[in-house]
C-alpha positions as CSV (number, residue, x, y, z in Angstrom):
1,X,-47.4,67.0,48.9
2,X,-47.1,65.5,45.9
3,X,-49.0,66.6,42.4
4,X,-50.7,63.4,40.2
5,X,-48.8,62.5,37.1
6,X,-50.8,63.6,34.2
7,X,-52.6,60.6,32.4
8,X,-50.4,59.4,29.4
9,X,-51.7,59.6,26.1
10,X,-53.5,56.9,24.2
11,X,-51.5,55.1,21.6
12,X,-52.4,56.0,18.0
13,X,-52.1,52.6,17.0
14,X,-54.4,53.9,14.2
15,X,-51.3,56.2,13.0
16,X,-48.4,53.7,13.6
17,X,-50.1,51.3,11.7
18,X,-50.6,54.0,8.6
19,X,-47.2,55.2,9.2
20,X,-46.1,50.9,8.7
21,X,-48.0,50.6,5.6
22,X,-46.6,53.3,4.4
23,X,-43.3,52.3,4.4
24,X,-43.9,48.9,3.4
25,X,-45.3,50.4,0.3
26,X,-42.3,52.7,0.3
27,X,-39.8,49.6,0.4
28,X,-41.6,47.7,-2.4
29,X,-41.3,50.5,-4.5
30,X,-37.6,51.3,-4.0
31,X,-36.6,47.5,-4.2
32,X,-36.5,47.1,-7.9
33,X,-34.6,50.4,-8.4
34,X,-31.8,49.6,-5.4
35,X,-31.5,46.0,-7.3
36,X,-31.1,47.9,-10.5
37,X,-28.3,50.2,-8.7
38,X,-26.9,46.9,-7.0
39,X,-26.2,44.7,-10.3
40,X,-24.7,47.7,-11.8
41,X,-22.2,48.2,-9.3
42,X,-21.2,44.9,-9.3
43,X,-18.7,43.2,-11.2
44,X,-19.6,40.8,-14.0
45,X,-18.2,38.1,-13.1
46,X,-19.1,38.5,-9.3
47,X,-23.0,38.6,-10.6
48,X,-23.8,35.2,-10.7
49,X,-22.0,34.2,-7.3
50,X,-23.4,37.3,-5.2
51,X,-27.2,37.2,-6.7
52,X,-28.8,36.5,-3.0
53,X,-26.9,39.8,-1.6
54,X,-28.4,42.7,-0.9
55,X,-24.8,45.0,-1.4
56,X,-22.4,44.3,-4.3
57,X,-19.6,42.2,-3.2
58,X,-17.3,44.0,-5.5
59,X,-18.5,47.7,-5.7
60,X,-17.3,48.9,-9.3
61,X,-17.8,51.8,-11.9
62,X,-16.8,49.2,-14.5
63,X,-20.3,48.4,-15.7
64,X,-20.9,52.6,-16.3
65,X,-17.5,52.8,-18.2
66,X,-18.6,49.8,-20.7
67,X,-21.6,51.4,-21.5
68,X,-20.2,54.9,-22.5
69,X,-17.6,53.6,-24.7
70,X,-14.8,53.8,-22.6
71,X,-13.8,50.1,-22.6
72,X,-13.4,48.2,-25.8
73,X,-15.7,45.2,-26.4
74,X,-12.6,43.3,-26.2
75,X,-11.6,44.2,-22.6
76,X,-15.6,44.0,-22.0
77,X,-16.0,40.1,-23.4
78,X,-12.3,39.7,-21.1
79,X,-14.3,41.1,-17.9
80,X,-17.4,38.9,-18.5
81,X,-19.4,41.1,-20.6
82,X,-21.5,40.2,-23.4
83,X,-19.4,42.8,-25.9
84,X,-22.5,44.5,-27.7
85,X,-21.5,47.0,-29.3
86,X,-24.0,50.2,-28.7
87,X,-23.4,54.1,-28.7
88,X,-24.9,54.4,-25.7
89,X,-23.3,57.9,-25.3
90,X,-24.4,58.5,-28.1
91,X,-28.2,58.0,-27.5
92,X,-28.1,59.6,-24.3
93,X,-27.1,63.1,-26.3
94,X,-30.0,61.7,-29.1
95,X,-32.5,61.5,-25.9
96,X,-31.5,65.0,-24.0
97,X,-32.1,66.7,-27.7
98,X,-35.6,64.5,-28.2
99,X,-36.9,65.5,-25.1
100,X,-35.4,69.0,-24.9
101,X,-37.5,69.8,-28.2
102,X,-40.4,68.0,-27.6
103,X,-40.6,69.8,-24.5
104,X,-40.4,73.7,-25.6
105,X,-42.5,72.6,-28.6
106,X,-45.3,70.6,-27.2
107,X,-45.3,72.9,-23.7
108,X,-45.4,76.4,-26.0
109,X,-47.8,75.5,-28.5
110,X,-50.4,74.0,-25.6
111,X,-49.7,77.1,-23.9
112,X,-51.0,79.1,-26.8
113,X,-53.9,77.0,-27.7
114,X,-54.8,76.8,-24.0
115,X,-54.8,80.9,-23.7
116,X,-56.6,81.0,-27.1
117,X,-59.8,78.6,-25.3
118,X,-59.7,80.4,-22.4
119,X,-59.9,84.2,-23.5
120,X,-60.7,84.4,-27.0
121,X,-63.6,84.2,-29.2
122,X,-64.0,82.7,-32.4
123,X,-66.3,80.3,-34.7
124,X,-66.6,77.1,-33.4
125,X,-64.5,77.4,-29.9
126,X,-66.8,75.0,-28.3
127,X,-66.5,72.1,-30.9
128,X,-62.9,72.7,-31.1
129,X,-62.5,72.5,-27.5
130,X,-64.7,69.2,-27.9
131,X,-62.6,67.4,-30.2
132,X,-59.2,68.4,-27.8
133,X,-60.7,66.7,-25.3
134,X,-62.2,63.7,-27.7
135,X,-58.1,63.1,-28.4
136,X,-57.3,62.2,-24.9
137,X,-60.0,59.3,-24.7
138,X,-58.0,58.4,-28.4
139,X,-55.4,55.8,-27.9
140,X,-52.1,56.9,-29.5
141,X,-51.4,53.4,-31.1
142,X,-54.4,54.3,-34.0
143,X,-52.4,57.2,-35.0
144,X,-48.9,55.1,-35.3
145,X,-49.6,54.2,-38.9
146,X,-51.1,57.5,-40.7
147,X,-48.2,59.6,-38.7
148,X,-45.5,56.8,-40.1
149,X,-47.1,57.2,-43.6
150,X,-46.9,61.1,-43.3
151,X,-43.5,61.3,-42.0
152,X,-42.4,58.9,-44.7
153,X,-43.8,61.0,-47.5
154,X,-41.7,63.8,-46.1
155,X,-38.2,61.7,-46.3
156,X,-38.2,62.5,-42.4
157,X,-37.3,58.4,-41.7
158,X,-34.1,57.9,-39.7
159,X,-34.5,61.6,-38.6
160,X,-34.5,63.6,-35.2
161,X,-37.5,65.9,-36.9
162,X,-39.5,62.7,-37.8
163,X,-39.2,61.6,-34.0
164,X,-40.3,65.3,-32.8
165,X,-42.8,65.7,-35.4
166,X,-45.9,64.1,-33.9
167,X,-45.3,65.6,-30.6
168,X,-44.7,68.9,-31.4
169,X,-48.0,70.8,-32.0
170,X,-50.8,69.5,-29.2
171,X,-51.5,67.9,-26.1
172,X,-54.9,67.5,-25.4
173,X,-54.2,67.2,-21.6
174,X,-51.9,69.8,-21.5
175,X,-54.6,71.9,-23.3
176,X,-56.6,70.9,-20.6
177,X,-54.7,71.5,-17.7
178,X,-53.7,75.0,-18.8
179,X,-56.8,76.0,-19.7
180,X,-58.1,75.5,-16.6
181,X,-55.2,77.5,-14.9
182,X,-55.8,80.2,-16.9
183,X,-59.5,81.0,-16.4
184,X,-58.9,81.4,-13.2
185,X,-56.5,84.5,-13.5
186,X,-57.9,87.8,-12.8
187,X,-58.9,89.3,-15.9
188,X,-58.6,92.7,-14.0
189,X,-54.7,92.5,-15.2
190,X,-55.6,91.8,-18.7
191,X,-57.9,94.3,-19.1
192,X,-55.5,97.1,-18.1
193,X,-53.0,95.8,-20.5
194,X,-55.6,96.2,-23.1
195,X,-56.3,99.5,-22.2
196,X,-52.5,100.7,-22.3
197,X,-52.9,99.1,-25.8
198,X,-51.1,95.2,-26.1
199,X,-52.7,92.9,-28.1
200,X,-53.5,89.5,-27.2
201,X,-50.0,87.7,-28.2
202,X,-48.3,90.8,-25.7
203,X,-50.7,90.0,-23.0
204,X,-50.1,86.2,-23.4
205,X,-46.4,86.8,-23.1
206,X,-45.9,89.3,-21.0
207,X,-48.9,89.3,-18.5
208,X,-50.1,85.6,-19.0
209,X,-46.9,83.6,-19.0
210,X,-45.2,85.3,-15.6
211,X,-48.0,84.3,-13.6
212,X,-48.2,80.7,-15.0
213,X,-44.6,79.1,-14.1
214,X,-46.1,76.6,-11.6
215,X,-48.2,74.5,-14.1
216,X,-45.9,75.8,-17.0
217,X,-43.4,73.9,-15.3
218,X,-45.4,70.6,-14.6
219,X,-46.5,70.6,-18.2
220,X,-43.3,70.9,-19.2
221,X,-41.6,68.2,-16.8
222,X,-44.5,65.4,-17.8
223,X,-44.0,66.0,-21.4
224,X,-40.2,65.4,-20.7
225,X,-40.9,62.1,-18.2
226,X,-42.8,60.7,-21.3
227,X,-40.5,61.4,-24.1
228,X,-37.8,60.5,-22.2
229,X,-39.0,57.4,-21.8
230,X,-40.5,57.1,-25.5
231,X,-39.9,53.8,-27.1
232,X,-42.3,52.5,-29.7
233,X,-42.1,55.4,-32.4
234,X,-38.4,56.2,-31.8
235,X,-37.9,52.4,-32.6
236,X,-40.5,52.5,-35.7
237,X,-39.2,55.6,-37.3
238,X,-35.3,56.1,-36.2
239,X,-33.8,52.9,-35.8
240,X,-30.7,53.9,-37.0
241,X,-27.6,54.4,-34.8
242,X,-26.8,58.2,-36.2
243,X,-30.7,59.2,-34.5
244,X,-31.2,56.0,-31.9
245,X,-32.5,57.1,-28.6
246,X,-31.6,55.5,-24.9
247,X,-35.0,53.4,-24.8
248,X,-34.5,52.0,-28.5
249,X,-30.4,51.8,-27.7
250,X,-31.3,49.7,-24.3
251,X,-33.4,46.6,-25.8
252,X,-30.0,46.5,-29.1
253,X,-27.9,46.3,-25.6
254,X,-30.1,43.2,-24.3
255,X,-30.5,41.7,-28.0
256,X,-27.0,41.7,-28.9
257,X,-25.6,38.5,-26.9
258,X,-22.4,37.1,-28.2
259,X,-21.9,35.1,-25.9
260,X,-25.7,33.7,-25.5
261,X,-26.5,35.8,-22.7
262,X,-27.5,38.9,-21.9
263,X,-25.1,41.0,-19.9
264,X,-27.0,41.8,-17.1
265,X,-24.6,44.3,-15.0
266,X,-24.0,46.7,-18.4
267,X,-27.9,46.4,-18.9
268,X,-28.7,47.6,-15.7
269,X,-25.7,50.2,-15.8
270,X,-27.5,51.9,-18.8
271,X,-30.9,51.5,-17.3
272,X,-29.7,53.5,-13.9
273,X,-28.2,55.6,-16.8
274,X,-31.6,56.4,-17.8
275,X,-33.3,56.7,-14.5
276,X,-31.2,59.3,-13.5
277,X,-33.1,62.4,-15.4
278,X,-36.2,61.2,-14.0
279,X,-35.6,61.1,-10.7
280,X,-33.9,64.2,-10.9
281,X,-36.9,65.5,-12.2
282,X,-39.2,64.4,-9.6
283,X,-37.1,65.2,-6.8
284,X,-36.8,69.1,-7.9
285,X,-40.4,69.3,-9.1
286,X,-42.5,66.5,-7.3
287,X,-44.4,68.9,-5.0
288,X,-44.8,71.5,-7.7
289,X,-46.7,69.2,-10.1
290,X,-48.7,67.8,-6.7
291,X,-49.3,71.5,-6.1
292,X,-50.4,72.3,-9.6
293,X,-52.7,69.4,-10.0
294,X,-54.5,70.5,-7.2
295,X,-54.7,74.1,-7.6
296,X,-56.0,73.6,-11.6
297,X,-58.2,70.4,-10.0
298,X,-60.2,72.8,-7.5
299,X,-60.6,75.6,-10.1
């Protein structure tokens, strides 16, 4: 006797076809950076004679060591680079210090401002709240000229505290997205604080702050991703070498061409130089922030 083979499942064409778009999307994103990661592995004067390839034909760390200073322009121009001369280890430490205090700065003082909205009351909350969230529908190029002015009148030019300046007090998103983190906290906690006698600013640090590290920490990592990759008011107000950032470093790299053109492997060396924190970032944090953003989203 023999049983009847069970009927095979329909194809979810439906699904294989998702799961094909998908990575196709995938692919066209990760193309650009895999030929970024390719021309900086290869050896200058390989470039021109491998362009079609989809591997470096001579796989080097060459490119990485030019761009750090630890080749001389000479031995670069001998190799087939262009011979720019840029810090570029330099503006990586200027860039880790910029983003490091714009981070603690603009995450802290959101953080506090954010608490304030959300569980105090004073005079004119509401309109204050109003004009936070007016600032986000501001674009940041109007305020490019009275910040310059300001931060020239305080001899902060060429400065890292003339860079930090304008980011350091408020975000109105970050307002924003805290705020609506924190209203939907118990107040049951806060309340019994207040009865064993803390004040506001010992509640806010002590009760407040542990239970917020989630969207704490995706404030804190998309204030970095933008400063990080801050160009136009680095450029306007630090041009100098002594306080130059990696954005502002990267387009002296591509300008200075002694030898008429750019040099295309050291370029894209420093650029995969500059990816790196960001993807770091995202790969540690990415399903926090998702998280986050939905969690503050549905409250």
């Amino acid at each position: 006797m023999t049983w009847p083979e069970p009927p095979r499942p329909p194809i979810a064409w439906g699904r294989w076809l998702a799961w094909a778009a998908l990575g196709a999307m995938l692919a066209i994103t990760l193309a650009p950076l895999w030929l970024v990661l390719k021309t900086a592995l290869e050896h200058p004067q390989a470039l021109l004679a491998n362009a079609t390839g989809l591997l470096p034909a001579e796989p080097t760390l060459l490119n990485f060591r030019r761009v750090l200073g630890l080749v001389s322009a000479d031995e670069s121009m001998a190799v087939g680079g262009s011979g720019a001369d840029v810090d570029l280890a330099r503006a990586l430490g200027n860039s880790l210090l910029f983003t490091a205090l714009v981070v603690v700065l603009q995450t802290g003082n959101s953080a506090m401002a954010a608490y304030a909205f959300a569980r105090l009351q004073f005079p004119g909350k509401r309109l204050l709240f109003a004009a936070v969230l007016g600032s986000m529908m501001l674009p940041g190029v109007v305020l490019f000229i009275p910040n310059f002015i300001f931060i020239k009148q305080l001899g902060w030019l060429n400065s890292m505290a003339g860079m930090v300046a304008p980011f350091a007090l408020l975000s109105g998103f970050s307002i924003f997205f805290l705020r609506q983190f924190f209203l939907s906290l118990p107040r049951d906690l806060e309340e019994a604080a207040l009865l064993d006698g803390a004040g506001p600013f010992t509640i806010f640090w002590r009760v407040v702050l542990p239970l917020s590290t989630t969207p704490l920490a995706t404030v804190a990592m998309l204030s970095g991703i933008g400063a990080w990759n801050e160009f136009f008011w680095p450029f306007i107000v630090a041009p100098g070498e002594e306080s130059q950032v990696l954005p502002v470093a990267l387009q002296q790299f591509k300008s200075q061409t002694p030898q008429g053109q750019p040099d295309w492997t050291g370029l894209m060396a420093a650029a995969t130089l500059t990816l790196l924190p960001t993807l770091v970032l995202l790969a540690v944090f990415g399903r926090r922030v998702v998280e986050s953003v939905q969690y503050s989203g549905g409250k």
